[in-house]
N, C-alpha and C positions, 0 to 999 in steps of 0.2 A: 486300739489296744488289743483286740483279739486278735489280731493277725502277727503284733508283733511280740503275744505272750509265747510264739513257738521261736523265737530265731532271740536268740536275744535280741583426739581428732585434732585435731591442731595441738589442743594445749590439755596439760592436765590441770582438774578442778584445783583451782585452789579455795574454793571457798567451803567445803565440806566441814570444816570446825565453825564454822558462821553462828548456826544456832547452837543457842547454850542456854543450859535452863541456870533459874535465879543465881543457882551458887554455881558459879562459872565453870562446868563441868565438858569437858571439850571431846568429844570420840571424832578421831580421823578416820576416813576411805581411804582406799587404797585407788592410786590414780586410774582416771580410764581415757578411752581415744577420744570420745567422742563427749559433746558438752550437755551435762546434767547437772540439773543442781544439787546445794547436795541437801542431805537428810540427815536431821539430827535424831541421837536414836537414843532416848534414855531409856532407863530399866520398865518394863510396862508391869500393872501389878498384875499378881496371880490370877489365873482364870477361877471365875465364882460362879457360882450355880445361878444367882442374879444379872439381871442387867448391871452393868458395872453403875454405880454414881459415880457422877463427875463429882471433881473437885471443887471445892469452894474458890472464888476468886481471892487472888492472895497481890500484895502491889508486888510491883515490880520494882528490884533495886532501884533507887534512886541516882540517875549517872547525869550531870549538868553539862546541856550541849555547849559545844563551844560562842556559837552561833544557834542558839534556839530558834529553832522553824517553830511555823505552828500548826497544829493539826488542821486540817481542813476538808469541807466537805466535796464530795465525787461532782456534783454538778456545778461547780464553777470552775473546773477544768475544760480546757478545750484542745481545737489543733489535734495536728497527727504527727508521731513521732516516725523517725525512719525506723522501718524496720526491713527484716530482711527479705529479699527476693521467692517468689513461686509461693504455690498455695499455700496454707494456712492447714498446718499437720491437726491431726486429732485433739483437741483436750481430754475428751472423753473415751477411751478404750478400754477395752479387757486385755490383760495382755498377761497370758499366763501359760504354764509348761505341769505338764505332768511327772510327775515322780512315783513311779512303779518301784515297791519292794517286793512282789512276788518273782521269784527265784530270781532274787537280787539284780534284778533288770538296771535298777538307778541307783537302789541305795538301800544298805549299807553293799559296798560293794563287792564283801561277802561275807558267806554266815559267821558267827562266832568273832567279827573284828572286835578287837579291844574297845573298849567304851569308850575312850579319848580317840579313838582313829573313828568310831562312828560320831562321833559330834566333830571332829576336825572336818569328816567330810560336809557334812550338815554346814556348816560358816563355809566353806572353799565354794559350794554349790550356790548357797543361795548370794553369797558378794558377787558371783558373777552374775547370778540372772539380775539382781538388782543393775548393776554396770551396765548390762546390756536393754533395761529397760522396764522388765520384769513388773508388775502390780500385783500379780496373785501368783501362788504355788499349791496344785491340787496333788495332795499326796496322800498315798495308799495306806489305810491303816489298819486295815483290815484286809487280808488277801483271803486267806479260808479261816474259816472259825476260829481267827487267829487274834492277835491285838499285837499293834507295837505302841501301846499304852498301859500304864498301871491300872488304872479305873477302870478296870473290867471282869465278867465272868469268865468271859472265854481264856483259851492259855495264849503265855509269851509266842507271839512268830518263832518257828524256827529261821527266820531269814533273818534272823534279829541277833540272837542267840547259839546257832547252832543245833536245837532239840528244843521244839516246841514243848512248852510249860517252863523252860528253865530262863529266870528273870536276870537281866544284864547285870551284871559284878563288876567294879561299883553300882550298886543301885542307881537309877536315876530312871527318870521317865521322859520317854521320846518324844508322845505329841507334847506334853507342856514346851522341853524345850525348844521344840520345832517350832511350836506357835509363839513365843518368846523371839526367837530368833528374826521369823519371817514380820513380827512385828515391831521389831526393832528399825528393822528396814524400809517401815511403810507399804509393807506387801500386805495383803490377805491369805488367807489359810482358810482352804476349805478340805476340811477331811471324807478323802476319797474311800468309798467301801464296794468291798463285791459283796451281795447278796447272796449270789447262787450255788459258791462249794462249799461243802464242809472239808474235803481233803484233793489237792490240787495232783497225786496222782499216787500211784501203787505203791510206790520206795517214799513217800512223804515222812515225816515224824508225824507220830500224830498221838500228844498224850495224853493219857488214861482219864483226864478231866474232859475234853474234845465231846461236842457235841453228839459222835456218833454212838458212843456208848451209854451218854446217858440219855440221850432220845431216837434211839436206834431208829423207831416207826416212823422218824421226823422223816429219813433220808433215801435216796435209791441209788443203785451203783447205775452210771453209767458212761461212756467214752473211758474206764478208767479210775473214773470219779465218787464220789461219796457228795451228792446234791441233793440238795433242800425239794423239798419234797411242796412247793409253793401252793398247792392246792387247799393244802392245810391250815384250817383258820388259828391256828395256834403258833404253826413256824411264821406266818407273817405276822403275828402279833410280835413273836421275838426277833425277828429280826429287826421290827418298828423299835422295841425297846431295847437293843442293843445299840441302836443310833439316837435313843431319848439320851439314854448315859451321858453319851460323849456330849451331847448338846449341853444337858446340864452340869456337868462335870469340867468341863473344856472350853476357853474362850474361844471356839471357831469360828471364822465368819461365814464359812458354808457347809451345806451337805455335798456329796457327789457320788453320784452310782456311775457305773459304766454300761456296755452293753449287752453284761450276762444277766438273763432275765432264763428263760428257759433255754436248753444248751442248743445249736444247731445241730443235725440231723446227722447221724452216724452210722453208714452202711451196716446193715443186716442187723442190726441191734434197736431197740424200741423203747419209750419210756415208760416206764411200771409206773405209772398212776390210775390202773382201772378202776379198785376199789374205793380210792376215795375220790374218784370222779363220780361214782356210783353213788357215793353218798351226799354227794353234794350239789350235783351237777344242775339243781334247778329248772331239769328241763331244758337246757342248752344242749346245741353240741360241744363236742369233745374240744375243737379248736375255739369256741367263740368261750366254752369254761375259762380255758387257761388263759387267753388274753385276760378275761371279767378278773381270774386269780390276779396278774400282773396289775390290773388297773385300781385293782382294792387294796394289795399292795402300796404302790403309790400313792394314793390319797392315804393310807396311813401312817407313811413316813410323812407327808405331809405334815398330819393333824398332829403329831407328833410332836415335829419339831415347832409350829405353830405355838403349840402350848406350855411348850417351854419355854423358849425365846424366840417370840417373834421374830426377831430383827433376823433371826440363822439363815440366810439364803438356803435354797433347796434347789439343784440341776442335776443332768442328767447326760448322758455322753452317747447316746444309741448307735447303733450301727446306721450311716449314715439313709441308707434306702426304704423311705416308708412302704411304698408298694411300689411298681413296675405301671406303667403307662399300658399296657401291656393285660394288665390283670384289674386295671382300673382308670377308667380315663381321668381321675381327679389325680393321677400318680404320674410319678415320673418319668422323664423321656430315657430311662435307661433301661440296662439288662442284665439285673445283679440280683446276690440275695435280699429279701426283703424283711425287715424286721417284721413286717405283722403278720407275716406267715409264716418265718422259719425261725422266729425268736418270740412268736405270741405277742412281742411289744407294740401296741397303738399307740407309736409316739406321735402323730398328730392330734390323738384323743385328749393328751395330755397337756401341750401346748392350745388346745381351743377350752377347754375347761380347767383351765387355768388352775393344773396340779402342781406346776414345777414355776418355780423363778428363772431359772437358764434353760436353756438345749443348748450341748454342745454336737450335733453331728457330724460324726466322724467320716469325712470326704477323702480320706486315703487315696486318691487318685489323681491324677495328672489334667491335664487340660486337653494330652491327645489320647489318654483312654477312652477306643470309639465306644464302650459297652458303659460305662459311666465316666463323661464328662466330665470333668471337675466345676467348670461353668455351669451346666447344664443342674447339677445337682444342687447346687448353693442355690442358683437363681429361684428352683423349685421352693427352698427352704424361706426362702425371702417373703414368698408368696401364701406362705404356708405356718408360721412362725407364731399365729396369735399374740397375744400381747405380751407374752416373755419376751427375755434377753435372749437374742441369737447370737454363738457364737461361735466359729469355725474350727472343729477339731481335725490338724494338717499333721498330715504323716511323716515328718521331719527325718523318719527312720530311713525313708524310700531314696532321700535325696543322695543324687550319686548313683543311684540304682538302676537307671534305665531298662528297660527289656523289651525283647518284640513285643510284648500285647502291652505294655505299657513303657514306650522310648522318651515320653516326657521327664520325668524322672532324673535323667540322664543329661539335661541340658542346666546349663547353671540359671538360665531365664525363668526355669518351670517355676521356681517358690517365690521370688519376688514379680512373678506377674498375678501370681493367686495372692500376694497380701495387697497386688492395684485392685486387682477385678472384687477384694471386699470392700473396700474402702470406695470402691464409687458404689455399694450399695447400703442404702441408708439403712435397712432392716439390720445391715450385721455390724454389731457390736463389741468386735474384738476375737480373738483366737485362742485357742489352746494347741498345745505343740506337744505332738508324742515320740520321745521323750526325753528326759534330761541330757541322756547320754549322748543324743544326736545333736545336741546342743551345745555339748563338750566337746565333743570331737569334731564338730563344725564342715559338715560335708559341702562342700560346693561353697564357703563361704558364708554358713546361713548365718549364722551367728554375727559374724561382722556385719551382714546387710543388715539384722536390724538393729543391731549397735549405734552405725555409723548413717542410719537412713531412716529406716521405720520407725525406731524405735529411740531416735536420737534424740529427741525431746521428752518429756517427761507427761504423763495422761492418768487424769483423775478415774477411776475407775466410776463405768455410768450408774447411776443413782437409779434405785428401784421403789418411784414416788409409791406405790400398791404397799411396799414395807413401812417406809418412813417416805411423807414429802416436806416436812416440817422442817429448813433448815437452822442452824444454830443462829443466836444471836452473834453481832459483830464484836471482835477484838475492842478494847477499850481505850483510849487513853493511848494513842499511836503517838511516838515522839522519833526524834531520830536526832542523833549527833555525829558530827566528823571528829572521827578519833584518827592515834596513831596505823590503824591496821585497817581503818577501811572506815564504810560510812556502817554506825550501830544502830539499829532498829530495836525500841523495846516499846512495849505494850503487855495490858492487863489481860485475865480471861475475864472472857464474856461469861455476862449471866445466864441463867438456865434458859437456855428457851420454853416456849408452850408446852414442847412432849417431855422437859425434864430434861435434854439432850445439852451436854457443853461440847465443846470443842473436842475433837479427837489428834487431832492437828491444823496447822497452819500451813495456806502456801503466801509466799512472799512475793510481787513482779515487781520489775525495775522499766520504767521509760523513760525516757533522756528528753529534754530541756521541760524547761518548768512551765510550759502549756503544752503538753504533753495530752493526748489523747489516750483515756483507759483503750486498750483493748485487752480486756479479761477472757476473747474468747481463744487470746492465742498464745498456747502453751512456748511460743518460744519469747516470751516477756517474763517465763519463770524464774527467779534466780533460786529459790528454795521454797522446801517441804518442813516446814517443822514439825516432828511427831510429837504426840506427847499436850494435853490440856495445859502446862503447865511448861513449857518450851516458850517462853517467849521475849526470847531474845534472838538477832542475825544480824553478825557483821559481815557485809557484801566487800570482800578485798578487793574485789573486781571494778574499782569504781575510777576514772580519770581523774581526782582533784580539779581541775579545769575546767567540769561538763557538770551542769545541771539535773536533777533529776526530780523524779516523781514516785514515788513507790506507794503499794495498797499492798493490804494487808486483808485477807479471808480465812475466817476460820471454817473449818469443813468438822462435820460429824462425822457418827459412824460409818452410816450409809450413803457419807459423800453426797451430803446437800453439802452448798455452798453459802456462807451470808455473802450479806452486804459488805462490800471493802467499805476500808478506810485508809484515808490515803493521809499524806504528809509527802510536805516540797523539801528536796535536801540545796543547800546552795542558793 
């Protein structure tokens, strides 16, 4: 993200109206190439400052099969069903893109759009990432002391607005309906923040409420800039509680910093923090302070958001290079800048004392960049990962780009051999992609490749047992009928589980003849995702009258534990 803050299938689904909550309420997709099931997406409630309560289980219309099946249990099924040819894709992946609003990189895509063209963009952006596979959206909501949310001290984005402090006309508020949207979808929303400006450069807006004037002492000029002054046990107490806000205020599913922690090095200029080094410094040097600043930081956005809502994931996006192999033999085989020396960040510190729930490190590089490998640095990360999620943040901006010091870039093989060479490693756990806009505009095809390949099957986002391992109890009362439009699946919600947890959604699979082998570990036996506690109905159009089947039925919580299926024979 720092590099790219300076430059700016055969058939179409027809099963996407399938699920439909009690009162037969139907939302269509829009077709795509490539086969996904589809997602029913009813209204989600408002975000609370509590853990949401599940709903109470409520019966399910009453519809009389033609031909009543009967429910039955998982082990007295047997046999193998055909299924299709080559490995056995992901179930479980991360699969998400970044969206940058500072100086309108992604979105809105520029300042002062009308209110109905900044949400038109909002639906146009996130129907594709979902199309194209999409489970999460890490979006910018804080670029400098700004907010492109209501609930806040700080003033309106001018990237939002036009003049920061001035709120969008029509009123309305962007995260809720960002997180509405992306949860309509069956995506995740994790709200993306910088920490480290106050004003992102000399010509900015910056209005008379803006943290620099009312805590001048907070801040120091420099590249330009007007930056947090991190030393200070008070600017990280507020920056901790500018990210409690949105926690308690916002149903997000995550936090996200990126890799402004202290600024890289800027010929002939220095950073003024002597005096309150002076006062603070415990006896450290100067370099191992401001790391200790960055890592007391971190554990207090942490504890944070811990105490607020637990369940909030907490990740982190660093510059991809902990140290140099070079300056450290526990460091990597490259020759690049390194976060714990030119950014104070100890991102391995944080990943072994298990501060963060993701890393995403940013590996911006090719596979034939001799000075960092793109191989060479994942592999390190593998290695290196502690017991967080690892997951791969790809420079999607570069692609097309080729150059002598980096000609990788430039070949269409470069990105779909970096999303092989993650997937044969067991530590990484999905991708983040910088950014939306390289997405849109599809360099080299990226976008199709994982449309129509990577991403062509549909993957539960991996469960973080440390937050929640408790999954929900099973759907109830599985029945199923041949109707005129296909075969109809309805079932009850399941009761509360042990941690209070009901269903957040449902996934549906289909297997063909009636001894039929579950295989739940492979996402292409999905025919749908039902969102939504209270979703529990799927007519499958897709079915041959002729052919036998099997279908189960899992209800997933928040945190994407998965129950026990329950199955029913149709035919």
């Amino acid at each position: 993200m720092r590099s790219i803050a300076f430059l700016p299938l055969f058939f179409i689904i027809l099963l996407w109206d399938g699920c439909r909550r009690p009162e037969p309420v139907v939302t269509k997709r829009p077709p795509v190439a490539a086969r996904r099931p589809p997602i029913s997406k009813p209204a989600p409630p408002k975000p609370t400052a509590a853990k949401p309560e599940p709903a109470k289980p409520t019966p399910a219309t009453a519809i009389v099969p033609a031909n009543k099946p009967d429910t039955i249990e998982a082990e007295s099924v047997a046999d193998q069903m055909p299924v299709e040819n080559g490995p056995v894709p992901p179930k479980r992946e991360f699969r998400a893109v970044w969206i940058a609003t500072v100086d309108n990189i992604d979105w809105p895509s520029k300042k002062g759009l009308p209110v109905a063209d900044q949400q038109r963009e909002i639906i146009e952006m996130f129907d594709q990432q979902q199309q194209m596979g999409i489970n999460a959206v890490v979006v910018q909501v804080r670029s400098a002391a700004d907010a492109f949310y209501a609930k806040s001290s700080e003033p309106w984005s001018e990237w939002l607005t036009g003049q920061q402090g001035l709120a969008p006309a029509p009123f309305y508020d962007p995260l809720e309906f960002m997180i509405e949207q992306a949860h309509q979808r069956g995506m995740e929303f994790h709200a993306w923040f910088n920490l480290d400006r106050a004003t992102f450069s000399k010509v900015s807006s910056v209005a008379p409420t803006n943290i620099i004037y009312r805590k001048p002492d907070w801040v120091f000029t420099y590249g330009g800039r007007k930056l947090f002054n991190l030393g200070m046990p008070a600017v990280r107490s507020y920056i901790a509680g500018i990210v409690a806000n949105v926690v308690r205020e916002y149903d997000v599913d995550g936090i996200h910093f990126d890799d402004y922690f202290y600024p890289f090095g800027v010929t002939g200029q220095a950073l003024r923090d002597d005096n309150i080094y002076q006062a603070n410094f415990n006896g450290m040097k100067k370099e191992d302070w401001r790391r200790d600043n960055i890592n007391k930081l971190i554990a207090e956005l942490r504890d944070s958001i811990r105490s607020n809502k637990p369940w909030v994931k907490f990740g982190i996006s660093p510059f991809g290079i902990w140290k140099n192999k070079s300056n450290d033999a526990e460091g990597s085989a490259t020759t690049g800048g390194q976060s714990y020396y030119d950014l104070y960040a100890d991102t391995r510190k944080w990943v072994r004392d298990g501060l963060i729930d993701y890393i995403v490190p940013q590996v911006y590089f090719s596979t034939e960049f001799s000075r960092v490998p793109y191989k060479t640095l994942v592999e390190w990360w593998t290695r290196n990962c502690g017991k967080c999620h690892l997951y791969i943040g790809h420079g999607a901006y570069r692609v097309g780009h080729g150059s002598e010091r980096d000609p990788g870039w430039g070949r269409a093989t470069e990105f779909p051999d970096q999303m092989r060479y993650n997937r044969q490693q067991r530590a990484v756990q999905g991708s983040i992609f910088f950014s939306a806009k390289s997405l849109k505009t599809n360099p080299l095809a990226i976008r199709d490749s994982l449309q129509t390949n990577f991403y062509r099957y549909p993957a539960l986002v991996p469960p973080m047992t440390w937050l929640d391992s408790i999954p929900p109890l099973s759907p109830r009362d599985l029945k199923a009928a041949d109707t005129a439009e296909g075969v109809e699946l309805f079932w009850q919600q399941p009761a509360e589980a042990e941690d209070g947890d009901g269903a957040s959604y449902y996934i549906v699979y289909r297997f063909e003849g009636i001894r039929s082998r579950l295989r739940l570990d492979d996402p292409r036996c999905i025919v749908a995702q039902c969102v939504g506690e209270s979703t529990t109905r799927f007519v499958d159009k897709t079915t041959d009258p002729k052919k036998k089947y099997v279908y189960a039925v899992t209800a997933v919580d928040r945190l994407h534990n998965e129950s026990k299926e329950v199955i029913v024979k149709v035919r």
